[in-house]
N, C-alpha and C positions, 0 to 999 in steps of 0.2 A: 521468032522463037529459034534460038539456037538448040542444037541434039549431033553434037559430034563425036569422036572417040573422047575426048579429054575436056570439052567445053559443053556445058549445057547451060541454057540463059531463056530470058525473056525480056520484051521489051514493052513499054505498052503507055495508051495514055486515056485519061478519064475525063469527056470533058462533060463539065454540068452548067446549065445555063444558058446555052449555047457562046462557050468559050470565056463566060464570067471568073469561071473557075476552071482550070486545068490541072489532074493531078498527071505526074510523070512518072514511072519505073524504071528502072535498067539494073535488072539482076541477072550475075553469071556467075559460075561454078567454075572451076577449072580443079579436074579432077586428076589424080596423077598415082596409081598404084605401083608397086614393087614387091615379090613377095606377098606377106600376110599384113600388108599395110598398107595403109592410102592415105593421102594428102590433100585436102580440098581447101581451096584457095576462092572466097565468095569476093565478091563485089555487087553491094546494094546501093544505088543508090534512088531518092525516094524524095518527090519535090511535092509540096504539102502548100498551096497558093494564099498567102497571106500570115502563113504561120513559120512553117523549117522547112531547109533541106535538109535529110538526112542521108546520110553514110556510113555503110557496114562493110569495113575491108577486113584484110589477115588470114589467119589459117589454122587448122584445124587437122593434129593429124593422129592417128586411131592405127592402133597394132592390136592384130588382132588378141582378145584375150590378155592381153597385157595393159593398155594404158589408154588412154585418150590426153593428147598435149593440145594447147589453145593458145593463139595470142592475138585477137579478135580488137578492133577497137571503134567502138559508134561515134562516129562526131553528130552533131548537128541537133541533137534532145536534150542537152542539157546547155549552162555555158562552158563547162570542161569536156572535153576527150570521154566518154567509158572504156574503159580499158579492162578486157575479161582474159586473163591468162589462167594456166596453171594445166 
């Protein structure tokens, strides 16, 4: 487990069966404020055995009382990109 000034994560892995099936994580944060606004920058990625890998990168950034801006994009769950902006 990451817990730093700018970085918070975790790591981890699931195994069932003993080792028939392995699920894997690796999710982190990279956090980055200024003023009345912060920027968070995630990286998921998420390995699912016999099925996907998936992955959740992009960003994410929030002023206070004013807006929330995205440009997030999933690979790995469908056969295209998701791609969630706006």
């Amino acid at each position: 487990m990451w817990n730093s000034g700018t970085v918070k994560g975790i790591v981890g892995k699931l195994d069932v069966d003993n080792g028939a099936r392995v699920y894997t994580m690796d999710a982190k944060i990279h956090v980055e404020q200024k003023g009345k606004s912060a920027t968070y920058r995630p990286t998921v990625n998420l390995t699912i055995p016999d099925w996907k890998n998936l992955q959740i990168v992009g960003s994410v950034t929030y002023k206070d009382m004013e807006s929330v801006d995205s440009d997030l994009q999933i690979t790995g769950a469908t056969e295209s990109p998701i791609n969630v902006t706006g």
